[in-house]
C-alpha positions in Angstrom: 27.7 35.8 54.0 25.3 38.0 52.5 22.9 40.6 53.7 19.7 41.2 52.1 18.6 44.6 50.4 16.9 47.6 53.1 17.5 44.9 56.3 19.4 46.6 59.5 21.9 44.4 61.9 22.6 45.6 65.4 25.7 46.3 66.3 27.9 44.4 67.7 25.8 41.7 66.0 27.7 38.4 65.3 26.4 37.3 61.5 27.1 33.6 60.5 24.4 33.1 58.0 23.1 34.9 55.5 20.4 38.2 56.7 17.3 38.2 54.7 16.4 41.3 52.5 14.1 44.0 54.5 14.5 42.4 57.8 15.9 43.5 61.3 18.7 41.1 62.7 20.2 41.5 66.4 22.4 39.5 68.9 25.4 38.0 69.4 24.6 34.9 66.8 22.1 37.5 65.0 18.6 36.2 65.0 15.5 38.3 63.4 13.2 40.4 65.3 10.9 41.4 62.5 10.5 43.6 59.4 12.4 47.1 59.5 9.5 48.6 58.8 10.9 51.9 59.5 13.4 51.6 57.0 11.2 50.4 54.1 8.5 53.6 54.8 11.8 55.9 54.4 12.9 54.1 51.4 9.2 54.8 50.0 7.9 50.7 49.9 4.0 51.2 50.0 1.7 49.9 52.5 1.1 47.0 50.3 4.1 46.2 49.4 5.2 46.4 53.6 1.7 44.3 54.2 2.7 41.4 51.9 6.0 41.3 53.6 4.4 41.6 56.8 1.9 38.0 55.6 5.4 36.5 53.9 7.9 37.3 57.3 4.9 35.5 59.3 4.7 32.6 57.1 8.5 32.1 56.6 9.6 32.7 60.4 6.7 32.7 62.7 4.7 29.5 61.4 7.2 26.8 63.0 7.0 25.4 59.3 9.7 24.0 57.5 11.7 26.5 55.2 10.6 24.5 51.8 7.4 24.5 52.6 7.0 28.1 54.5 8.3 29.3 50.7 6.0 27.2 48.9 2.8 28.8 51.0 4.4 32.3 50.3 4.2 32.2 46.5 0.8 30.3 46.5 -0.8 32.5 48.9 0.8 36.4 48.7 0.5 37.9 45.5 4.0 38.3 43.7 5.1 41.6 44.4 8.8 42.2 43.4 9.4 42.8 47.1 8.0 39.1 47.7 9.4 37.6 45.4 12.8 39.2 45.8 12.7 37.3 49.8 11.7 34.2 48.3 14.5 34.0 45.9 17.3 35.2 48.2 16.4 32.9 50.7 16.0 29.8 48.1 19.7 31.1 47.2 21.2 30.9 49.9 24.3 28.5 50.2 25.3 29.3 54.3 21.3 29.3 55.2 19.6 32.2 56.8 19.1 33.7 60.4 16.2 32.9 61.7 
């Protein structure tokens, strides 16, 4: 299992697949409840970078599409910050799948 770069799990969070970079996961199977936007405005992200990740979370995990797809729309239509592009390529990555 891997967890992604500036993401926060609850605790007593079960974790069977892998947690997304910059996201917040919760629950007993862990499931995402958005960005942690709190964390990446500590961590100095700009409010660009935390609106493309805002567009790419929605597109990824709100749209209903499938994952292949979801990832396709995201480097077509969000311009390719590193923060982007870093979700994109740890979710392509990923052997166990993600929590969605």
């Amino acid at each position: 299992m891997r967890i992604g770069a500036y993401s926060m799990i609850g605790g007593v969070s079960g974790v069977s697949k892998d947690v997304p970079p910059y996201v917040i996961a919760v629950g007993n199977r862990a499931k995402l409840f958005g960005l942690n936007v709190t964390g990446l405005r500590r961590n100095g992200f700009s409010d660009t970078a935390i609106n493309n990740l805002k567009k790419a979370y929605k597109i990824i995990f709100k749209s209903g599409m499938v994952l292949r797809k979801a990832l396709e729309k995201v480097r077509l239509e969000i311009p390719d910050s590193g923060e982007v592009g870093n979700l994109v390529e740890f979710i392509k990555e990923s052997e166990r799948g993600v929590c969605r």
